[in-house]
C-alpha positions in Angstrom: 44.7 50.0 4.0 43.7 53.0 6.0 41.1 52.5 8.9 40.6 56.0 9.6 37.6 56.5 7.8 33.9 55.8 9.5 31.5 53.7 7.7 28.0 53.8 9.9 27.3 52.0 12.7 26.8 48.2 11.8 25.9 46.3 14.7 25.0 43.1 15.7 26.9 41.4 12.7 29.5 38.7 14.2 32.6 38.1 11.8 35.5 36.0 12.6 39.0 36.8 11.0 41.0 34.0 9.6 44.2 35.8 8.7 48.0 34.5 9.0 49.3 38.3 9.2 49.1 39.0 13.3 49.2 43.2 12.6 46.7 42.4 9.5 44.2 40.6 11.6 44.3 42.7 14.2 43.9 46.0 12.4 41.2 44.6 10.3 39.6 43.4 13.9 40.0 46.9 14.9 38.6 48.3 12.0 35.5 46.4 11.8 34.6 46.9 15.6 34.9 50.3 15.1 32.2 50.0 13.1 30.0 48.7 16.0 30.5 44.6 14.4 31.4 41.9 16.7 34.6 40.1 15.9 37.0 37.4 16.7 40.5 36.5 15.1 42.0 33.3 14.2 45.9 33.5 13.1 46.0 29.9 11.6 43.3 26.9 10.3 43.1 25.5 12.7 42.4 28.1 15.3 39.4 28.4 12.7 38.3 24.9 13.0 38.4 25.0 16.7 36.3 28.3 17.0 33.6 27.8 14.3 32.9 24.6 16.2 31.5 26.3 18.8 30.7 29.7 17.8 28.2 30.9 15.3 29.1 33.8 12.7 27.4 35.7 10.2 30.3 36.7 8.2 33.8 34.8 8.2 36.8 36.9 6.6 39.2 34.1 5.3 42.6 34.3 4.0 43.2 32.0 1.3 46.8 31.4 1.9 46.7 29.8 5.5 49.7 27.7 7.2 49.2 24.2 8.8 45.6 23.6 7.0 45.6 25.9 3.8 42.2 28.4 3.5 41.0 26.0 0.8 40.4 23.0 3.2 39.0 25.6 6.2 36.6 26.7 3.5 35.2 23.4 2.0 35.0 22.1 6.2 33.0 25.3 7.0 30.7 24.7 4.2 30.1 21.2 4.4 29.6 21.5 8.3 26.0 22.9 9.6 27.3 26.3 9.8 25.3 29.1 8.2 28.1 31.5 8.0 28.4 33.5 4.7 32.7 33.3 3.8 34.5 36.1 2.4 37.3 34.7 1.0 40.7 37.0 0.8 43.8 36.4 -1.0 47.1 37.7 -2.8 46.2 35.9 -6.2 44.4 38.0 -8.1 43.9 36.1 -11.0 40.5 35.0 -12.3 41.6 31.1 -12.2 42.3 32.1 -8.3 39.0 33.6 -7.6 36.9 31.3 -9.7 38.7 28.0 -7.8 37.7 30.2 -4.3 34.2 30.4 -5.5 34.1 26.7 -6.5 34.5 25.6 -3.0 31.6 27.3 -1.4 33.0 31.3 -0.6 30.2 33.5 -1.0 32.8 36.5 -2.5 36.2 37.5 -3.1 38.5 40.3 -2.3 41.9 40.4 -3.3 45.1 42.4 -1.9 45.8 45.0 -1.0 42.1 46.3 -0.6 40.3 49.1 0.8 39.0 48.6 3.9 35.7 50.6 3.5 34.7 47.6 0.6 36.0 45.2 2.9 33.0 47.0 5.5 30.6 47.3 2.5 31.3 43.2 1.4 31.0 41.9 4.7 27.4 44.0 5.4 26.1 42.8 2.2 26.9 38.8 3.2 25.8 39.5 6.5 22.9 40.7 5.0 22.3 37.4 3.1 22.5 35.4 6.0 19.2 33.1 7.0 16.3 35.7 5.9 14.6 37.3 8.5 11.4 39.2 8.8 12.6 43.6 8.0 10.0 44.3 10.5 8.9 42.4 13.5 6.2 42.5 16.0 5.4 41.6 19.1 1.9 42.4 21.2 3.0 46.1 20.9 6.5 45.8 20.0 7.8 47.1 17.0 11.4 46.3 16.0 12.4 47.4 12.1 15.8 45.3 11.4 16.6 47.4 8.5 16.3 50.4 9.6 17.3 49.6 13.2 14.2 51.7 15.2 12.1 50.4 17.5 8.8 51.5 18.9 6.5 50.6 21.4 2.6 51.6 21.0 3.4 53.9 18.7 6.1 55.6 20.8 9.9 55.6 18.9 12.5 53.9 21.8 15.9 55.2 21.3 18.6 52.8 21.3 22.1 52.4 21.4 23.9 49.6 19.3 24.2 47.4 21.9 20.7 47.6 23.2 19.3 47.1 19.8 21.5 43.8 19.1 20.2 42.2 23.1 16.6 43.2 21.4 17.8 41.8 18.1 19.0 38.6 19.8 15.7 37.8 22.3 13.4 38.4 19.2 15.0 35.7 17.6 14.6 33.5 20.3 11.1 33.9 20.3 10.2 33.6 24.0 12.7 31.0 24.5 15.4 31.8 27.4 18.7 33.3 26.1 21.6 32.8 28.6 24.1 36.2 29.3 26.6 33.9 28.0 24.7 33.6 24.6 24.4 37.4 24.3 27.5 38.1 25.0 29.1 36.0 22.6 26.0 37.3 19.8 26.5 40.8 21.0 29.9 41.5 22.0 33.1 39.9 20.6 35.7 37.3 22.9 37.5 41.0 24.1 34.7 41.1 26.7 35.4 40.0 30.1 32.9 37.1 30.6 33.1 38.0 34.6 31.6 41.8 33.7 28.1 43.2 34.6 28.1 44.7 31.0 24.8 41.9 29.6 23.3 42.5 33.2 23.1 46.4 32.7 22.7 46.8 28.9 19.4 44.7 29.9 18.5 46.6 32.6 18.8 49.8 30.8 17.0 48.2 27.5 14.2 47.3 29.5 13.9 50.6 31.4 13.4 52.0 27.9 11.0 49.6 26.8 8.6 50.7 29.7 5.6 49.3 31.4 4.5 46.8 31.6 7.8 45.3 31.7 8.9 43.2 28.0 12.2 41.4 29.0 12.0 38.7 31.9 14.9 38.0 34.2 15.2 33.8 34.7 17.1 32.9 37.5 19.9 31.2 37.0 19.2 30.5 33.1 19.0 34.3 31.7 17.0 36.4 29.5 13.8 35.9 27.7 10.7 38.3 26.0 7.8 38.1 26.8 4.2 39.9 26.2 
C-alpha cells in the first residue's frame, strides 16, 4: 500500500481507524491526514467502544478481524447506538459470503486486503459524503459558503481559505448561531495529535475572521467559545 501519492485536499471529514495492525493503523492515519482528514486510531474493540462514545465521526475505517471484541460486534454496537457515523468495513476475507455477512450488520461498504490506498481515500470521501445531508450551498445575511466546492464569498467578494479555516467556518455554520466551544472545534477540526493546551483554534479564528471582514461575522464568548453571528 503506497501512501506516496496525493489525492486533493479533503478536509473537515473526521475518520476513526479501528485496526489491530499498530504500523497499519498508523500509516493509514498518516495517509489520510495527509490528505487534510481528521483522524483518530483505535488498536482494539474496545478502544473503539470507548472513543465513539464520546466522539462523533463521519467515517469509521473498521477492521473486521479485531481481538478482545471481534469487528462484527463493534459494528452491530456502532449501529444500533445514536451514532451517525457511515462504517467502512475492512478485512482479509475476500469472499462474497464475508462481505455480504459485513453488509448485513450495518457497514455501509467493504474493502478487502491488500488495497490501494487511493480507493481507500476515494471510499471514505464518498461515505463521508453520505453522512446527514446538508444544504451544497449555504447562506447567511451576506455570507456565502459552497460545501462542495469548498469557496466562500462575502457580498460578492471570493474569501480565500485554507483547509482549516474553511472546516472552523464549516463547523459554526452548522451550529447555527449556537456557541461552539475551542474544545468542540478542535476535536471537529483537528484530530487527538493536537495539543489541547495550543493557541492553534484561538488563531485559526482570528485569522478566519480577519478574512471575513467588516463588520465582524464570528463572535468571541467568554469563557464558552465561538459562535456566528450576522
Amino acid at each position: 500500500m503506497s501512501l506516496s501519492c496525493r489525492l486533493g485536499h479533503h478536509g473537515n471529514v473526521r475518520v476513526l481507524v479501528v485496526e489491530d495492525q499498530k504500523v497499519l493503523a498508523d500509516r493509514i492515519a498518516e495517509g489520510l491526514r495527509d490528505q487534510g482528514m481528521a483522524v483518530d486510531v483505535a488498536y482494539d474493540g474496545p478502544a473503539a467502544m470507548e472513543i465513539t462514545a464520546f466522539t462523533s465521526y463521519d467515517v469509521i475505517v473498521l477492521d473486521r478481524d479485531l481481538p478482545r471484541v471481534h469487528g462484527d460486534a463493534v459494528c452491530t454496537q456502532l449501529v444500533s447506538g445514536p451514532a451517525t457515523a457511515r462504517i467502512l468495513m475492512l478485512t482479509a476475507a475476500a469472499a462474497v459470503d464475508d462481505r455480504v455477512d459485513g453488509l448485513n450488520l450495518g457497514a455501509d461498504d467493504y474493502l478487502g486486503k491488500p488495497f490501494a490506498f487511493a480507493e481507500l481515500v476515494a471510499r471514505i470521501n464518498s461515505l463521508a459524503r453520505r453522512s446527514p445531508a446538508q444544504p451544497p450551498v449555504v447562506r447567511r445575511g451576506d455570507l456565502a459558503v459552497d460545501r462542495v466546492r469548498r469557496r466562500v464569498s462575502r457580498a460578492e467578494r471570493a474569501v480565500a481559505l485554507t483547509r482549516k479555516e474553511f472546516g472552523v467556518l464549516e463547523v459554526l455554520l452548522t451550529a447555527d448561531g449556537g456557541v461552539v466551544s475551542a474544545e468542540e472545534l478542535l476535536e471537529r477540526v483537528w484530530d487527538a495529535n493536537t495539543d489541547p493546551f495550543s493557541n492553534t483554534v484561538s488563531v485559526t479564528v482570528s485569522r478566519l475572521r480577519r478574512k471575513l471582514g467588516s463588520p465582524a461575522l464570528i463572535e468571541t464568548v467568554i469563557g464558552s467559545g465561538y459562535r456566528l453571528c450576522g
